[in-house]
N, C-alpha and C positions, 0 to 999 in steps of 0.2 A: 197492647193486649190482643189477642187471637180472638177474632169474630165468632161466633158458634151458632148452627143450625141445626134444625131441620131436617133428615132428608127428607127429597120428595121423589116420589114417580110419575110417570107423565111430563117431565119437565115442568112441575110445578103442582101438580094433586098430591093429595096426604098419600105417604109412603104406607105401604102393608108393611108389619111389623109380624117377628117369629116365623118359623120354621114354617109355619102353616100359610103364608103369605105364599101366593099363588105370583108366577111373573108373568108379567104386564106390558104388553107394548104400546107404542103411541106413534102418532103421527103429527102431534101438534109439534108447531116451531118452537126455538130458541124466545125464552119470555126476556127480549129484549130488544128494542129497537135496531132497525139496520144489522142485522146480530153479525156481532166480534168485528164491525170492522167500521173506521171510518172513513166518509166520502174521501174517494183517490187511494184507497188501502185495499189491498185486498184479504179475502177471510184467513184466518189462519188453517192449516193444517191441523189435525189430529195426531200425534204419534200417541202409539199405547205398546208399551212394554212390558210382556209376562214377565212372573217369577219364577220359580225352582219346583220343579217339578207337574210342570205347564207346559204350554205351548199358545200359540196363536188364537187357538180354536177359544183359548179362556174369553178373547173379547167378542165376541160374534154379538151378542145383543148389542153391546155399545156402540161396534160399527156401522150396525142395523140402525140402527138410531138419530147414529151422527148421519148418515148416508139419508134418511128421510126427509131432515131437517136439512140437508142442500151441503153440509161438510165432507170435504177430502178426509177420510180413515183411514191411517197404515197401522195396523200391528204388524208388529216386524219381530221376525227371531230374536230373542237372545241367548248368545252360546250358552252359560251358564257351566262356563269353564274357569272362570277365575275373573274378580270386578277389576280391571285395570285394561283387561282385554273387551269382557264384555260391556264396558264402557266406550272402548275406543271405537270398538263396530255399531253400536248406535251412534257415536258421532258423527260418524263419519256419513252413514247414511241419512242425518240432519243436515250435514253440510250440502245436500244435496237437494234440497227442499228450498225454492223462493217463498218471501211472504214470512209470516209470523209464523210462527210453534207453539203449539199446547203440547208438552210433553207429561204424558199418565203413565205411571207406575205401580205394580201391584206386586206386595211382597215383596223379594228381592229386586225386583226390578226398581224399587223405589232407589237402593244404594246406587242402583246403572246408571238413572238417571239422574240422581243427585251429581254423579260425576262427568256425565256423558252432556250436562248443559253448560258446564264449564266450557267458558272459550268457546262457546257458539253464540252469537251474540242473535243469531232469527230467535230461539227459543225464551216466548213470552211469560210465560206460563205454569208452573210444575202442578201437578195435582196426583196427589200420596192416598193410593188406596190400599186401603190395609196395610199398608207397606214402610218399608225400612227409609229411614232420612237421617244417615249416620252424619256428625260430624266430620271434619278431619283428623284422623287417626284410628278411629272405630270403627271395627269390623261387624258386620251383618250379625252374625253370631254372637254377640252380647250383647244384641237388640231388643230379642223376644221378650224377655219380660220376666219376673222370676216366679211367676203363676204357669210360665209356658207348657204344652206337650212334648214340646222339643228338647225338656229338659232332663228327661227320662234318661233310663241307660240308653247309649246309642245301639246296643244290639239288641234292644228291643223295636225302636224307632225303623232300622234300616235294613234294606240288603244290600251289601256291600261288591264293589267291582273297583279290586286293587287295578292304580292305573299306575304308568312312570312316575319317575322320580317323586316320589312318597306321596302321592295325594289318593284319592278314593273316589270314586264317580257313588251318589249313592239315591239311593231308590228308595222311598216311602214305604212300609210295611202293609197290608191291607189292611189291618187293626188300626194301624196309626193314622191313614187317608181316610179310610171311611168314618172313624172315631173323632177323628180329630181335625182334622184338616177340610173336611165337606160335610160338616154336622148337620146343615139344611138341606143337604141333599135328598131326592130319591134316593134309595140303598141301588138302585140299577145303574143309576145314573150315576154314583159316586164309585160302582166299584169298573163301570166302564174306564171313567178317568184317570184310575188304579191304575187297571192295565195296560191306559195310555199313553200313563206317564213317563218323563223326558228325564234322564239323570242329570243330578245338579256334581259340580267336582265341590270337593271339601275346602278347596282353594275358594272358591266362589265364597264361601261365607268366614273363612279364617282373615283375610286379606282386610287392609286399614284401606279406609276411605282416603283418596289422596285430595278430594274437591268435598266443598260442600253448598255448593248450586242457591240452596235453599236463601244462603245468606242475600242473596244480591236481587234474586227474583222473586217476583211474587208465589206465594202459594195456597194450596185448596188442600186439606188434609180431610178424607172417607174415614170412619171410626166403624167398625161394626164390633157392637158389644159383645156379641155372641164368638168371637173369636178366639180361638183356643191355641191357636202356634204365635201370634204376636198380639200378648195380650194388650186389652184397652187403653191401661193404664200405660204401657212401655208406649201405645202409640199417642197419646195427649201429651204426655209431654213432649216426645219430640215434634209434634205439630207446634205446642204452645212456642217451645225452644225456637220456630223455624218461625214465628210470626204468622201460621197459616191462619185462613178460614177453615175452621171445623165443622164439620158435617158429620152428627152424629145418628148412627143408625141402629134403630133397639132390635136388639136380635141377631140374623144373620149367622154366616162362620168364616173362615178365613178365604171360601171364594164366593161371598153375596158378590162379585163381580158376575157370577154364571146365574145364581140362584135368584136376581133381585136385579136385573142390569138397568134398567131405569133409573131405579136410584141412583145408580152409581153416577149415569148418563146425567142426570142433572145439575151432579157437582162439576162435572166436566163443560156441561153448559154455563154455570156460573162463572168459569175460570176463562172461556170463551167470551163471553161477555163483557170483561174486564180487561180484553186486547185491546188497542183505539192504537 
């Protein structure tokens, strides 16, 4: 059975709850002894991998965090060209890390790294924020959920950039990001993001999971209720399916990773905590 919590902020104080939840930093430690490592071990690393239509900038609270509390933080690019590729370039960049691995994934990044821990034997860890944890053969795109926004007509959802050989680079609408996609956002804040944003290829999410990571290693699965592109429901069960600990968050939207990074921060602390 899949363990279920909480979340907290501060690494351990009652999480703010809705939109109206102000974000929180902290400086307190890891609420765990000797934290993520035992005598003659050393701490694990952080990897954190954006989704589709993101970038780096998404984890800047969590690394702020991890980096307080004495942890190594890489958020690292993901192309967001097609999951077989951008799986192979997070691996590749893991194989490159001594020590244990906590690999975090949000949104699509959850399928990167479902695939991308395969056949790396450092990574300890998976922890699933808001994010995809397809099995083998399931593509990203019949994840969301059948409540999703992404279910919508796609020429309402996108603006489109035909690439070669028939795929689409495609771009978030500003109805559809601000609406849907950053519900607890500032409206500034969420239409900066808009304009920030990184195009994801149609391949990225059409494409069959070739691994499915989740089986073999432990995991930590983030819920935010308030999520409108992969709904609640689509992600409980693939937590429950993956044997994770769940952390559920009342409120939120599909980036409480930006809006709420504590919380997030202390599921990844949990998951840190549970390396030895």
């Amino acid at each position: 059975m899949a363990a279920l919590t909480l979340a907290a902020t501060s690494w351990g104080a009652a999480a703010p709850t809705g939109a109206q939840a102000a974000t929180t930093t902290t400086n307190e430690p890891l609420p765990c002894p000797s934290p993520g490592a035992s005598p003659g071990r050393s701490k694990p690393t952080v990897v954190l991998v954006h989704g589709a239509w993101a970038d780096t900038s998404s984890w800047n609270g969590e690394v702020d965090a991890l980096r307080r509390a004495g942890y190594v933080a890489r958020a690292i690019a993901n192309p967001l060209q097609g999951l077989s590729g951008d799986a192979a370039a997070v691996a590749d960049f893991l194989k490159t890390l001594p020590g244990p691995i906590v690999l975090v994934g949000h949104s699509y990044g959850g399928s990167v790294i479902t695939n991308a821990a395969a056949g790396v034997p450092g990574v300890k860890a998976l922890v699933y924020v808001d994010a995809a944890a397809p099995d083998v053969g399931e593509a990203t795109g019949k994840l969301s959920g059948s409540g999703s926004a992404l279910n919508a007509n796609p020429d309402t959802l996108y603006d489109k950039v035909p690439r070669p050989q028939g795929v689409t680079d495609l771009y978030l609408k500003r109805d559809t990001f601000v609406g849907s996609f950053a519900t607890d956002l500032p409206r500034n804040t969420a239409l900066r993001l808009w304009a920030t944003q990184r195009a994801a290829s149609t391949s990225a999410f059409m494409a069959p999971s070739a691994a499915a990571a989740w089986k073999t290693i432990p995991s930590w699965y983030f819920v935010s209720t308030g999520d409108r592109i992969i709904t609640p429901a689509s992600k409980l069960s693939m937590a429950r399916r993956a044997h994770s600990t769940i952390t559920r968050f009342e409120g939120g939207s599909h980036l409480t990773l930006i809006s709420h990074p504590d919380a997030v921060t202390s599921v990844i602390g949990s998951a840190i905590c549970a390396v030895r």
